[in-house]
Backbone and ligand atoms as CSV (ligand in chain L), in Angstrom:
chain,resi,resn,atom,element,x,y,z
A,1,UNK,N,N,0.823,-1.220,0.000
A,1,UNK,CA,C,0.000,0.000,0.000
A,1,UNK,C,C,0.855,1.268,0.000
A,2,UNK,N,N,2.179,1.087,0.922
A,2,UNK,CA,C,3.033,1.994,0.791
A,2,UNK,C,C,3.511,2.889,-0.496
A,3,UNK,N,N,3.748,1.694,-1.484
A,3,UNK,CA,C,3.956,1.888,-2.903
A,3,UNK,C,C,2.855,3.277,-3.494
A,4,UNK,N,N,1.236,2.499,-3.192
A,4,UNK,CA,C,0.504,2.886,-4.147
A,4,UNK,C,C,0.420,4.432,-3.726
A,5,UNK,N,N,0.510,4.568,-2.392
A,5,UNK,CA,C,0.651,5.932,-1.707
A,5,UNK,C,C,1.245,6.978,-2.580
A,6,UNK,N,N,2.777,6.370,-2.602
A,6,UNK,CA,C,4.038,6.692,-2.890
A,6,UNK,C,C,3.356,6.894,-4.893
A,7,UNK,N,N,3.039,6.171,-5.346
A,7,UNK,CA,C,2.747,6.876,-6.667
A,7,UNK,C,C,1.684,7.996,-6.934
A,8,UNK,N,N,0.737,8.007,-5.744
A,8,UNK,CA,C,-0.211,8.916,-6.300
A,8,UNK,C,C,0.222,9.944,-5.636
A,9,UNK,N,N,1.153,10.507,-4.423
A,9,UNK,CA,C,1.752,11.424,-4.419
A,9,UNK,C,C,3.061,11.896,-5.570
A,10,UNK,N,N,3.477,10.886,-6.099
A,10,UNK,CA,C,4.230,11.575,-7.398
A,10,UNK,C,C,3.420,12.210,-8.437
A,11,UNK,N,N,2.180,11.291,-8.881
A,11,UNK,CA,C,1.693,11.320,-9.815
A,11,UNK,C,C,0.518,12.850,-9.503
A,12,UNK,N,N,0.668,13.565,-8.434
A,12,UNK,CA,C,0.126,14.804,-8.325
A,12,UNK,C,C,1.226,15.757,-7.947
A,13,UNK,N,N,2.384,15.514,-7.399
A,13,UNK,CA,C,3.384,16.347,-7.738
A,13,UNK,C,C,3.971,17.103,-9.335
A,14,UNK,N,N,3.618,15.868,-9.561
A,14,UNK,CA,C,4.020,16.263,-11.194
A,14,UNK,C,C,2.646,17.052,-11.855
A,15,UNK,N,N,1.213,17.044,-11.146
A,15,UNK,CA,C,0.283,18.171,-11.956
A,15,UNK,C,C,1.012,19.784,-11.519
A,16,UNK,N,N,1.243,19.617,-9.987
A,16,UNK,CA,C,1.629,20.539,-9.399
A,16,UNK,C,C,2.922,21.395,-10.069
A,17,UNK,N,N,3.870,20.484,-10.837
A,17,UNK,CA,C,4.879,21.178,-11.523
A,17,UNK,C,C,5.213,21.590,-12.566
A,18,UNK,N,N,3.951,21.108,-13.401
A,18,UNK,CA,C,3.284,21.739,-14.206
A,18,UNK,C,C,2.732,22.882,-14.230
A,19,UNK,N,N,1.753,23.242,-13.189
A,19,UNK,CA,C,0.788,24.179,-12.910
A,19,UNK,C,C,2.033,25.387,-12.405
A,20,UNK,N,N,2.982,24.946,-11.411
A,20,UNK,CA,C,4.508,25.638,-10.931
A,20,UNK,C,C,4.743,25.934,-12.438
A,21,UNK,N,N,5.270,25.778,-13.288
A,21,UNK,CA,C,6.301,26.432,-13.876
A,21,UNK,C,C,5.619,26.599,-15.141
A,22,UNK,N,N,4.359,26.149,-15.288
A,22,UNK,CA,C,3.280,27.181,-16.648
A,22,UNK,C,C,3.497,28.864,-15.691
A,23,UNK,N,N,2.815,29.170,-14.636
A,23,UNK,CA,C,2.962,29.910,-13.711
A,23,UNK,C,C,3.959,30.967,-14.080
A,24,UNK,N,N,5.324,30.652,-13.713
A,24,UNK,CA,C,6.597,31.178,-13.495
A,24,UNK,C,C,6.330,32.269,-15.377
A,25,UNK,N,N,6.421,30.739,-16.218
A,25,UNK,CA,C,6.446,31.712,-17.849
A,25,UNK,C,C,5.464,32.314,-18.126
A,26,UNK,N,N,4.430,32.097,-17.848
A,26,UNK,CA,C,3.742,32.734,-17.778
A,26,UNK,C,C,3.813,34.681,-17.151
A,27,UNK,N,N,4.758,34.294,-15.694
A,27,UNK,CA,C,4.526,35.489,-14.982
A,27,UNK,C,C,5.851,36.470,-15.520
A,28,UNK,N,N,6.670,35.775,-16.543
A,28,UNK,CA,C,7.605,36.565,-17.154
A,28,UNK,C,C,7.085,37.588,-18.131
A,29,UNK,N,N,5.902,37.442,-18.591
A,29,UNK,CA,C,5.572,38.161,-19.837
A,29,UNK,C,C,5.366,39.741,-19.542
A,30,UNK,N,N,5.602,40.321,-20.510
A,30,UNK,CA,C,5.788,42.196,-20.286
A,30,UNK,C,C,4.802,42.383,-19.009
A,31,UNK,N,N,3.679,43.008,-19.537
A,31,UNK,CA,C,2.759,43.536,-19.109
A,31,UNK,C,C,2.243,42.676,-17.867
A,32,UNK,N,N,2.053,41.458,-17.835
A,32,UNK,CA,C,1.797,40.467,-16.637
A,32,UNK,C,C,2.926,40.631,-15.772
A,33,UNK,N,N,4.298,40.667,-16.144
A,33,UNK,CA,C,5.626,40.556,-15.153
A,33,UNK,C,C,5.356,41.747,-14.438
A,34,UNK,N,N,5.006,43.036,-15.207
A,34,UNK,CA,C,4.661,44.383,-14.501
A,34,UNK,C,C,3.764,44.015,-13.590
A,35,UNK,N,N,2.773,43.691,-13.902
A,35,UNK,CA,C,1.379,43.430,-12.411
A,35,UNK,C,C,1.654,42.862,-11.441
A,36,UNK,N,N,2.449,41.358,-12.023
A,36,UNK,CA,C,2.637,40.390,-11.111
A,36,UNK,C,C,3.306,40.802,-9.933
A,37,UNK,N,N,4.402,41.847,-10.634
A,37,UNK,CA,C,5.693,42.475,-9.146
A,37,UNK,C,C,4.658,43.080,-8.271
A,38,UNK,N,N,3.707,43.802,-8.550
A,38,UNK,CA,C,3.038,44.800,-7.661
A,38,UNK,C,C,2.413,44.263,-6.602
A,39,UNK,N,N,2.725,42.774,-6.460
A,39,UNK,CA,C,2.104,42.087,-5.471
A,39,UNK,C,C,3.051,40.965,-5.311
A,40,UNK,N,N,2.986,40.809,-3.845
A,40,UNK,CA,C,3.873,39.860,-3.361
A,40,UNK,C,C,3.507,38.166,-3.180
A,41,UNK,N,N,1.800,38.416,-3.805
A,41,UNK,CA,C,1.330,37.187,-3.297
A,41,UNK,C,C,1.074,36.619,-4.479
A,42,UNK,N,N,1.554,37.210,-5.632
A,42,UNK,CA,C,1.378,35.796,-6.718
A,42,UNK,C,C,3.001,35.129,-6.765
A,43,UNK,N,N,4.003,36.151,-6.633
A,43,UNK,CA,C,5.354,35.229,-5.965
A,43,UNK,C,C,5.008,33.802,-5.094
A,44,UNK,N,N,4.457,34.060,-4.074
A,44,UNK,CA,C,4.037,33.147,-3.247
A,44,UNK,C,C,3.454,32.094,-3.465
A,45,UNK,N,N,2.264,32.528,-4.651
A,45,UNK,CA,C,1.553,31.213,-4.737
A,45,UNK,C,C,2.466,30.437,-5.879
A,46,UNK,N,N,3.359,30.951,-6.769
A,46,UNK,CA,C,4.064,30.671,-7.689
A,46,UNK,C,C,5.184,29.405,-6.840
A,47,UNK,N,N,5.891,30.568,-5.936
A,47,UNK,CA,C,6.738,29.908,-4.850
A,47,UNK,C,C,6.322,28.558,-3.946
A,48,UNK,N,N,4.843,28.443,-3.805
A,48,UNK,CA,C,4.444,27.623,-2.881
A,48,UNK,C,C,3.860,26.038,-3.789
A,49,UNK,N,N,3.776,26.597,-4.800
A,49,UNK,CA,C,2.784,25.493,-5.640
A,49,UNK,C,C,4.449,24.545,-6.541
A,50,UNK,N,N,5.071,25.105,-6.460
A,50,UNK,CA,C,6.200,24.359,-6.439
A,50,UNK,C,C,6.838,24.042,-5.931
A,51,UNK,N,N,7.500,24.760,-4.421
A,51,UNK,CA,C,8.184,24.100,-2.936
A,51,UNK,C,C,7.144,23.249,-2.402
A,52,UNK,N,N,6.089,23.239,-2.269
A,52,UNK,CA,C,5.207,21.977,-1.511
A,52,UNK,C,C,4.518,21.350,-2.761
A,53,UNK,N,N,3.988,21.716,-3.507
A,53,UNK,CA,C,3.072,20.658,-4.499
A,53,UNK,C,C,4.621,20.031,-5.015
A,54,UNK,N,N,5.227,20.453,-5.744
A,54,UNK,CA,C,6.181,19.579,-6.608
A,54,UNK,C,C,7.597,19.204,-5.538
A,55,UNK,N,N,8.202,20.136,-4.999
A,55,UNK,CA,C,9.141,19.336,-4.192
A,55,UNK,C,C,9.010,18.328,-2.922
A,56,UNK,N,N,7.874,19.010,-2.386
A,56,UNK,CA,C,8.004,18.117,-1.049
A,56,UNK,C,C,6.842,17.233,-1.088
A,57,UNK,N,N,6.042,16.854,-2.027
A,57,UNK,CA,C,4.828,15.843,-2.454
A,57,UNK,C,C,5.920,14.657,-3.084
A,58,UNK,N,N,6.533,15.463,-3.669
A,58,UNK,CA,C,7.301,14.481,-4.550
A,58,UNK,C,C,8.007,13.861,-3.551
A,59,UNK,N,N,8.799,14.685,-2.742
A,59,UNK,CA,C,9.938,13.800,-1.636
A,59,UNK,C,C,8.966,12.811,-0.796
A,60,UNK,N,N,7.678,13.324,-0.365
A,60,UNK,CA,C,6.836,12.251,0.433
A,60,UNK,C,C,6.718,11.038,-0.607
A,61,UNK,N,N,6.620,11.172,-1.622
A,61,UNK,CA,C,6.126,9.990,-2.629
A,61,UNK,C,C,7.066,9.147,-2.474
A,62,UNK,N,N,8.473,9.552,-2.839
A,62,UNK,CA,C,9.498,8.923,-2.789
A,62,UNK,C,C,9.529,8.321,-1.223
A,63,UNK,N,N,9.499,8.914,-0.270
A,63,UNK,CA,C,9.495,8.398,0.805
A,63,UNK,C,C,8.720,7.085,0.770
A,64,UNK,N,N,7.318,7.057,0.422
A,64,UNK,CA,C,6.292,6.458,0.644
A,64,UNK,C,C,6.849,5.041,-0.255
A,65,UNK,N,N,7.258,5.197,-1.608
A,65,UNK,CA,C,7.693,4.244,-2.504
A,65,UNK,C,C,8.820,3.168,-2.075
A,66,UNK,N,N,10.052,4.023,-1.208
A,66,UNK,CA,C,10.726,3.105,-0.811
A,66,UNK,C,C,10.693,2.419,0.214
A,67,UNK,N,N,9.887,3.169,1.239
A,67,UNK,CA,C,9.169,1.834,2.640
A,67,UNK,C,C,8.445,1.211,1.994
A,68,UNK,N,N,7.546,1.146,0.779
A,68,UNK,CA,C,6.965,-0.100,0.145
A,68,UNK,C,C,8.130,-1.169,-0.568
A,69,UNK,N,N,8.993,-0.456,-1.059
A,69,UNK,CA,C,9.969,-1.129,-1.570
A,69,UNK,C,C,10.705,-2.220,-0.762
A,70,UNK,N,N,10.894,-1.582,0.697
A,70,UNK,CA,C,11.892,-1.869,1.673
A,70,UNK,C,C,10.600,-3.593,2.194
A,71,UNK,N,N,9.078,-3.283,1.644
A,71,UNK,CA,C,8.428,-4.043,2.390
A,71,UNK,C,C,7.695,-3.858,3.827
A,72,UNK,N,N,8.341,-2.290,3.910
A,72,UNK,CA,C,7.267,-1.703,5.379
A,72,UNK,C,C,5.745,-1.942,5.474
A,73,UNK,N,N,5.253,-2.445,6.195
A,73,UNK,CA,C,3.897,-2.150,5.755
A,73,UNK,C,C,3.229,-0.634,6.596
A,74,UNK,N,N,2.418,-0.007,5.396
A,74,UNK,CA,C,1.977,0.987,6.543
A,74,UNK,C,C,1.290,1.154,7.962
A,75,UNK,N,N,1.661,2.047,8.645
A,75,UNK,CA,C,1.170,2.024,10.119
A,75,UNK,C,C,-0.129,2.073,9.799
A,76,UNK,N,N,-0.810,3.393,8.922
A,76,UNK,CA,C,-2.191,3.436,9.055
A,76,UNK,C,C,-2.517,4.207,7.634
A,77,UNK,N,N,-3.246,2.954,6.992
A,77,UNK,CA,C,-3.438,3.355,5.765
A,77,UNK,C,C,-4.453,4.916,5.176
A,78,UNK,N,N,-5.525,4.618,6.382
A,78,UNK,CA,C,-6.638,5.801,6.434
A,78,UNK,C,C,-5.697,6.945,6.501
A,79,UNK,N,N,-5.101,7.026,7.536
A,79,UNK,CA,C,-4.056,8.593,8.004
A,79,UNK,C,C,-3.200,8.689,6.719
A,80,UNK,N,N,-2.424,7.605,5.899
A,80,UNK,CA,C,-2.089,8.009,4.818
A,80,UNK,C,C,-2.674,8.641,4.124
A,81,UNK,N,N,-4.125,7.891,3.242
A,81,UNK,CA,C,-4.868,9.079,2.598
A,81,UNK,C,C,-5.634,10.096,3.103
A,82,UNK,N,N,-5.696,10.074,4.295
A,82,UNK,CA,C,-6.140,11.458,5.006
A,82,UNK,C,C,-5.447,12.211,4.791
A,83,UNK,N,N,-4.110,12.246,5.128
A,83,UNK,CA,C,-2.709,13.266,4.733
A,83,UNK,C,C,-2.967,13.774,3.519
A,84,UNK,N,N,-3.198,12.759,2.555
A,84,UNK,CA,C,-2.992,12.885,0.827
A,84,UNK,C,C,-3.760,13.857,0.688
A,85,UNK,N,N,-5.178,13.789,1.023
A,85,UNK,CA,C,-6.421,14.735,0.415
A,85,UNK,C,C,-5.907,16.157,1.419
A,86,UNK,N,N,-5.843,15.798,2.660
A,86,UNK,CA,C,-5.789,17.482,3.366
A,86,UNK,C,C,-4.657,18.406,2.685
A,87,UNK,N,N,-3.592,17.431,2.470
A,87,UNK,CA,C,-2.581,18.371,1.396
A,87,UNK,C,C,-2.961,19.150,0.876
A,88,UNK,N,N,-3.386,18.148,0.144
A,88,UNK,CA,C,-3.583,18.431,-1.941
A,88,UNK,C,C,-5.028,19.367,-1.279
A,89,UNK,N,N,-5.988,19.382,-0.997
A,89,UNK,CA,C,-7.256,20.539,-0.671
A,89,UNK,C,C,-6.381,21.731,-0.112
A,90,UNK,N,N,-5.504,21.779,0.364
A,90,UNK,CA,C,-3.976,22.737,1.498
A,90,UNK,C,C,-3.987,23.605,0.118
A,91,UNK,N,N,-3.195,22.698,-0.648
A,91,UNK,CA,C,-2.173,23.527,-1.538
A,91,UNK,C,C,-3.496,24.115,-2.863
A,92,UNK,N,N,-4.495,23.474,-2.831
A,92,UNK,CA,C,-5.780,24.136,-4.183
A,92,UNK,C,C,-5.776,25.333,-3.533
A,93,UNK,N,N,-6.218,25.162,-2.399
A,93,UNK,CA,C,-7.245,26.001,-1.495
A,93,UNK,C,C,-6.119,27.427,-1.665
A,94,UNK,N,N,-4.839,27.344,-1.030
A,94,UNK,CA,C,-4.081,28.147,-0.375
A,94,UNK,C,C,-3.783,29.244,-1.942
A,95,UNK,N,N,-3.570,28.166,-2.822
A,95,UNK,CA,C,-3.312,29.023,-4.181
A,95,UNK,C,C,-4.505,29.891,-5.035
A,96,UNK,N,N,-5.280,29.215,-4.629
A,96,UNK,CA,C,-6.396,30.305,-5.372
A,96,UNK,C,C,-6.660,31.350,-4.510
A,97,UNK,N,N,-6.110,31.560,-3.007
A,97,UNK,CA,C,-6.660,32.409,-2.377
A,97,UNK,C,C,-5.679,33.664,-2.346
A,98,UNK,N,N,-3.995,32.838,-2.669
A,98,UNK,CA,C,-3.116,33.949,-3.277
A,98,UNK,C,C,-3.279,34.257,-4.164
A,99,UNK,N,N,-3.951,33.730,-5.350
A,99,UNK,CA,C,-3.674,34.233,-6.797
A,99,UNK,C,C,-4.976,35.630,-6.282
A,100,UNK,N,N,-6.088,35.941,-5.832
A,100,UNK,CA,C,-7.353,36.002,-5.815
A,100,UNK,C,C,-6.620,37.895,-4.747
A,101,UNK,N,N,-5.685,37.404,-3.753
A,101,UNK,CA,C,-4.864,38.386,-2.803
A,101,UNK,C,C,-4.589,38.926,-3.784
A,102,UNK,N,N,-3.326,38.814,-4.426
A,102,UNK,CA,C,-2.388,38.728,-5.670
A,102,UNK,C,C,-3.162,39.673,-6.409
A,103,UNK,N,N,-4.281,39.574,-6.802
A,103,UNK,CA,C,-4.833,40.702,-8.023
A,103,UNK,C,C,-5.600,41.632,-6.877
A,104,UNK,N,N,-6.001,41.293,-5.904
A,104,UNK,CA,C,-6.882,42.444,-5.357
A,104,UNK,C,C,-5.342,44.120,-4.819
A,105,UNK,N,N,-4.433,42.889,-4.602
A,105,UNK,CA,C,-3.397,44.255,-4.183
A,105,UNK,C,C,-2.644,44.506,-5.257
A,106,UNK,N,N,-2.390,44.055,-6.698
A,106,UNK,CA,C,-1.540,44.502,-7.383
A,106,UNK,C,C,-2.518,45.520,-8.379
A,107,UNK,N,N,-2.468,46.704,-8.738
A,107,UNK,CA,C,-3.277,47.761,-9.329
A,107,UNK,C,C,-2.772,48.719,-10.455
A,108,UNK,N,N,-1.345,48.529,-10.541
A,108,UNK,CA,C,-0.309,49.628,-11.116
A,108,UNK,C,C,0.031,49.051,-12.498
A,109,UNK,N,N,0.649,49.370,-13.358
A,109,UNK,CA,C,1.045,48.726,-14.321
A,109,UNK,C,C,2.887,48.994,-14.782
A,110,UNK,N,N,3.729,48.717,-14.741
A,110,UNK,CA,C,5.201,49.459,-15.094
A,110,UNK,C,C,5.522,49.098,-16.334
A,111,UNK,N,N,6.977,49.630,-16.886
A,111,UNK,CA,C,7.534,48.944,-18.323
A,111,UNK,C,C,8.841,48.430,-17.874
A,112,UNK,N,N,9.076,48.262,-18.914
A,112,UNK,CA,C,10.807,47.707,-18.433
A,112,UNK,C,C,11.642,47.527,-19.670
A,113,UNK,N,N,13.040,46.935,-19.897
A,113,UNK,CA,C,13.504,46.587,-21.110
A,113,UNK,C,C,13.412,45.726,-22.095
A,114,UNK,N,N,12.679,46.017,-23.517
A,114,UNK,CA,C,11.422,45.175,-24.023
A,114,UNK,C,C,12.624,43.716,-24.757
A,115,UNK,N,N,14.269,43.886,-24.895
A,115,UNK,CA,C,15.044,42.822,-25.313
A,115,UNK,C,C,14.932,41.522,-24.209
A,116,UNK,N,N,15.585,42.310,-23.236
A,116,UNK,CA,C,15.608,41.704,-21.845
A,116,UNK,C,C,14.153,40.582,-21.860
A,117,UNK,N,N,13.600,41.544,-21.745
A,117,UNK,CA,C,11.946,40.744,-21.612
A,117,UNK,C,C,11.805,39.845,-22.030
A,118,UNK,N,N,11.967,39.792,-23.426
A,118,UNK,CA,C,11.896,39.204,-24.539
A,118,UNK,C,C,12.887,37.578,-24.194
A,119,UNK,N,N,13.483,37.721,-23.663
A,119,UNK,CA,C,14.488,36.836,-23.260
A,119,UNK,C,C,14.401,36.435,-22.160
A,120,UNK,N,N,14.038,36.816,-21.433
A,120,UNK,CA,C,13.367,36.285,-19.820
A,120,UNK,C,C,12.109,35.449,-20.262
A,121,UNK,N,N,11.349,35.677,-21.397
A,121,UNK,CA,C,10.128,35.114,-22.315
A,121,UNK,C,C,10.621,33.478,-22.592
A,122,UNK,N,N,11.068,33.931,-23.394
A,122,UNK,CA,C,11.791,32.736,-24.609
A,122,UNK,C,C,12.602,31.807,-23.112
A,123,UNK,N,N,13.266,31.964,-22.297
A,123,UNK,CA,C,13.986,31.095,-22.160
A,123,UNK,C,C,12.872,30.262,-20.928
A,124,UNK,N,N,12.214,31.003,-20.191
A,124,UNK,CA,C,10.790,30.409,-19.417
A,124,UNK,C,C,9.983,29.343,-20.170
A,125,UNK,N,N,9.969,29.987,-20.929
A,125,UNK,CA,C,9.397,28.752,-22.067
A,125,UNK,C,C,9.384,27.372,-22.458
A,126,UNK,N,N,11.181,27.900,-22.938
A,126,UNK,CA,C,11.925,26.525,-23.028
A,126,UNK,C,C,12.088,25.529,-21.944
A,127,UNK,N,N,12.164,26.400,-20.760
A,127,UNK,CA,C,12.173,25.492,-19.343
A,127,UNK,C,C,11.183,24.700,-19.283
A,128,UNK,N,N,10.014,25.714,-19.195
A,128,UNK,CA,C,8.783,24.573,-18.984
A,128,UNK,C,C,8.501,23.744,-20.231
A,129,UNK,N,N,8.625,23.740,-21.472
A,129,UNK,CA,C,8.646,22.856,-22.056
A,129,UNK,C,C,9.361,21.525,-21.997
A,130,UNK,N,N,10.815,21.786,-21.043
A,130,UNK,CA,C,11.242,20.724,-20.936
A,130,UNK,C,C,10.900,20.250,-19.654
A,131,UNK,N,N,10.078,20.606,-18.734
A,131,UNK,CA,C,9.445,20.119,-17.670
A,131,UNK,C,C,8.360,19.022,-18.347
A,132,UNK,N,N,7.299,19.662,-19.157
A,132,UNK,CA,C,6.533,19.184,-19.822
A,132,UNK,C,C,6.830,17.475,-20.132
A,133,UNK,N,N,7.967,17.391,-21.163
A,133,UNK,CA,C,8.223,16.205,-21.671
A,133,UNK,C,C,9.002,15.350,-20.670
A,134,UNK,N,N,9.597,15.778,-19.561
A,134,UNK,CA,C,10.080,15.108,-18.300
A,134,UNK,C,C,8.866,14.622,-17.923
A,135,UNK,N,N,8.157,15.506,-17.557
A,135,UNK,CA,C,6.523,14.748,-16.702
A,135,UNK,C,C,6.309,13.976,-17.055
A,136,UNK,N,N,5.870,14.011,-18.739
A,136,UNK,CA,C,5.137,13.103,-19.656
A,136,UNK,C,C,5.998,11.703,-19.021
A,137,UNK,N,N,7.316,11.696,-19.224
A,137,UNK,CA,C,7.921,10.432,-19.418
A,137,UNK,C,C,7.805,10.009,-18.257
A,138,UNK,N,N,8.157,10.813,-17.650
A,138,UNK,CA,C,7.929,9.782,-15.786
A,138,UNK,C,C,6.867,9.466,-15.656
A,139,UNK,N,N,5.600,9.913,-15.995
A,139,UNK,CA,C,4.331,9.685,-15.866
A,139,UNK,C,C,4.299,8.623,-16.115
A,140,UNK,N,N,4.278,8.487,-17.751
A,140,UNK,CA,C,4.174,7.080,-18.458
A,140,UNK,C,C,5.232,5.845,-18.465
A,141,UNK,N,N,6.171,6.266,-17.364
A,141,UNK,CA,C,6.725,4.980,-16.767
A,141,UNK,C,C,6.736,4.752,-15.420
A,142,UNK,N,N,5.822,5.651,-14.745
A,142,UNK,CA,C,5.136,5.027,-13.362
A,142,UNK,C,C,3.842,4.319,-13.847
A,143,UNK,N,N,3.251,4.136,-14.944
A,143,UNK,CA,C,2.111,3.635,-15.095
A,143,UNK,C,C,2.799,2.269,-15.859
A,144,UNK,N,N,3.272,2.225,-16.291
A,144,UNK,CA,C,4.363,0.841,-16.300
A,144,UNK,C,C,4.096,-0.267,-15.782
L,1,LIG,C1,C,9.856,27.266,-16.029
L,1,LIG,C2,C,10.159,27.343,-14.732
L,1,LIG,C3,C,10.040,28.600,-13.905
L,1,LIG,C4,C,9.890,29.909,-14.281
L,1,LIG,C5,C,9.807,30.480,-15.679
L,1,LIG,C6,C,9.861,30.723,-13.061
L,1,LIG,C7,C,9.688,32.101,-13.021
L,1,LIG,C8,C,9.681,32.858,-11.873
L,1,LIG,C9,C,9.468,34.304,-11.820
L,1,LIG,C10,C,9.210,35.198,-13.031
L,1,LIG,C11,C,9.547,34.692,-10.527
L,1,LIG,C12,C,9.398,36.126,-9.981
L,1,LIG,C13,C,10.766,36.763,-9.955
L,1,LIG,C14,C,10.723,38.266,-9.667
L,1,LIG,O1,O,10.197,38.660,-8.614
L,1,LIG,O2,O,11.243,39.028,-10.470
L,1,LIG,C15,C,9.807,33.500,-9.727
L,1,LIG,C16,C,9.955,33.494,-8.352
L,1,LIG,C17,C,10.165,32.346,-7.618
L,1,LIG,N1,N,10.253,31.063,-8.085
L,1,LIG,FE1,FE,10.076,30.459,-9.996
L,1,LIG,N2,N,9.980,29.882,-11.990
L,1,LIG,C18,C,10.096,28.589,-12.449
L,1,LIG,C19,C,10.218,27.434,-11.669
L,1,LIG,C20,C,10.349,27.406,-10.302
L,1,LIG,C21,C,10.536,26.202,-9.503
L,1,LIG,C22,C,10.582,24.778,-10.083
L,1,LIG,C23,C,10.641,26.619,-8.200
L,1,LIG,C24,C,10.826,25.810,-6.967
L,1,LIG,C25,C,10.961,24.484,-6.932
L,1,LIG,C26,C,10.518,28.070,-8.185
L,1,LIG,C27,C,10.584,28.848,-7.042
L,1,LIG,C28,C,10.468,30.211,-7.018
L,1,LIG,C29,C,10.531,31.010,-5.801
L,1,LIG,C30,C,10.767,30.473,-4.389
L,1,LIG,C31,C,10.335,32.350,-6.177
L,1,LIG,C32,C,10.274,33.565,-5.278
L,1,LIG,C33,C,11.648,34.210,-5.201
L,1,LIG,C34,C,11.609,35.442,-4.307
L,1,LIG,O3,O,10.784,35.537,-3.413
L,1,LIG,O4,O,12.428,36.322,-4.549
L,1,LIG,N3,N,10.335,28.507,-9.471
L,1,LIG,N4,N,9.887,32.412,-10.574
């Protein structure tokens, strides 16, 4: 059971790091990068939906995978998926309520250097695209 734990916390880390780093390129773009600064709380939810949804979901998964591996059996399977859902409702909940902060305090609009930009653009991009096809593959070889 440990195992199965251990995959469906990967297998939602990885929506989470998705949703993380669409986010990020997203928040590079001109006119959005301007808004976004004017508030500290879409940093946050940006910051949070990838330090807990994708890093530390993922490290629990892994955790969870190799005491199945090792043959642990779990202490208490209920409290496992109790954990799972209060998370994952944690981290929905917490992000829509920054993104929701996030626009009520950011109001201003700025400019900045449109090359630069342009390149802070393009290379966000490329990142998450190669997040993208990482996911894909781990995905489809945890379902293996
Ligand atoms: C394609 C991938 C990513 C892009 C394009 C991206 C983009 C950004 C941008 C535009 C900011 C705001 C920077 C500013 O204030 O000027 C930011 C902040 C931040 N990002 Fe990302 N990000 C990416 C992935 C990640 C990942 C994977 C993590 C963590 C695992 C992460 C953690 C953070 C943190 C902690 C901050 C806040 C930094 C601060 O408070 O100064 N980002 N990111």
């Amino acid at each position: 059971m440990g195992k199965t734990l251990g995959v469906k916390f990967l297998k939602v880390s990885l929506i989470y790091f998705i949703i993380g780093v669409t986010m990020g390129a997203i928040m590079t773009i001109g006119s959005i990068y301007d808004f976004v600064i004017l508030s500290k709380l879409f940093e946050r939810a940006h910051a949070h939906i990838n330090l807990i949804g994708w890093v530390s979901l993922s490290i629990i998964g892994f955790i969870y995978l190799i005491l199945g591996n090792l043959g642990k059996p779990l202490y208490n399977e209920k409290l496992g998926n109790m954990g799972y859902w209060l998370i994952n409702i944690g981290i929905c909940a917490e992000f829509v309520a920054l993104l929701i902060g996030g626009y009520a305090q950011a109001s201003l609009f700025q400019a900045g250097n449109y090359v630069i930009k342009m390149l802070i653009v393009i290379f966000a991009f490329v990142m998450m695209i190669g997040v993208y096809f990482s996911v894909y593959n781990i995905y489809k070889t945890l379902n293996r």
